[in-house]
C-alpha positions in Angstrom: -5.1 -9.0 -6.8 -1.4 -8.1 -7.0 1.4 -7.8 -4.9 3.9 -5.3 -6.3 7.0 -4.5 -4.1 7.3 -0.8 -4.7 10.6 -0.1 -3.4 12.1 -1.9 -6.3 10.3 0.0 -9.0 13.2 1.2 -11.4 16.1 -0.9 -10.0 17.6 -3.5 -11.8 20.4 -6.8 -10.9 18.2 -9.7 -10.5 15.6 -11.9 -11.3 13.1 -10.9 -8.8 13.7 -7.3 -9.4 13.2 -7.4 -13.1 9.8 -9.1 -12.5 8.6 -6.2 -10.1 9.1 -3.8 -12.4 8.0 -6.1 -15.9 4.7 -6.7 -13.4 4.3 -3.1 -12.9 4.8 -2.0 -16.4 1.8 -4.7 -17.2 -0.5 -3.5 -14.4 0.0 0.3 -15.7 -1.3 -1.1 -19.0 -4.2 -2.5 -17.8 -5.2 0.9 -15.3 -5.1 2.9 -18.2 -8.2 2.6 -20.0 -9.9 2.5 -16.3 -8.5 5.6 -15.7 -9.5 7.0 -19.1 -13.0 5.6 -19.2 -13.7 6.7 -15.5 -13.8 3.7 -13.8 -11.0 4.3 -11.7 -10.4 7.9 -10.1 -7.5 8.9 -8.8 -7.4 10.1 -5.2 -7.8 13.6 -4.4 -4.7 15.6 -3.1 -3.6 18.4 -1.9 -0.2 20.1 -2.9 2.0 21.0 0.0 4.9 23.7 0.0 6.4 24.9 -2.8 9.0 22.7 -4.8 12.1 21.1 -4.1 13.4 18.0 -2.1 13.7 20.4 0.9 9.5 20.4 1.0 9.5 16.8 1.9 9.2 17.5 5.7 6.5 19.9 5.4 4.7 17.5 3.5 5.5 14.8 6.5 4.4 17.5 9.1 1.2 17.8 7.2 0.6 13.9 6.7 1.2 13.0 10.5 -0.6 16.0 11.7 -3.9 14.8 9.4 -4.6 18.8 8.3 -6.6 17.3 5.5 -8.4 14.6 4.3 -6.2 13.9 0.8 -3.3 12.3 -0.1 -0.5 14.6 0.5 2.0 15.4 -2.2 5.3 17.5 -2.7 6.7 18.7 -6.2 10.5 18.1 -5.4 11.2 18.8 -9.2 9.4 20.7 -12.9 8.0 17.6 -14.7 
């Protein structure tokens, strides 16, 4: 099992912060051929609004009102 401080993910400007992100960086490596060889699935979700940062609370009014089982997910930008 790992512990993996997410708000950190990306930052930089110390040692502990470095290490969250090295750690994550090493755990993606290791969920990829999981992923690929269908041992791990991702979750099921379900897409709410349209796109743009201003979706976010539709996507919170739909998370706290449970209108569906799935993980709940806003495009706030093209990929």
């Amino acid at each position: 099992m790992y512990l993996v401080t997410l708000g950190e993910i990306g930052r930089s400007g110390n040692a502990h912060i470095d290490q969250t992100n090295k750690d994550l960086a090493d755990l993606i490596l290791q969920f990829e051929p999981l992923l690929a060889d269908g041992h791990l699935k991702p979750l099921d979700y379900v897409q709410v609004g349209d796109m743009g940062v201003e979706e976010v609370l539709k996507g919170l009014k739909a998370y706290q009102t449970h209108k569906t089982g799935k993980k709940v997910i806003v495009r706030i930008a093209e990929e």
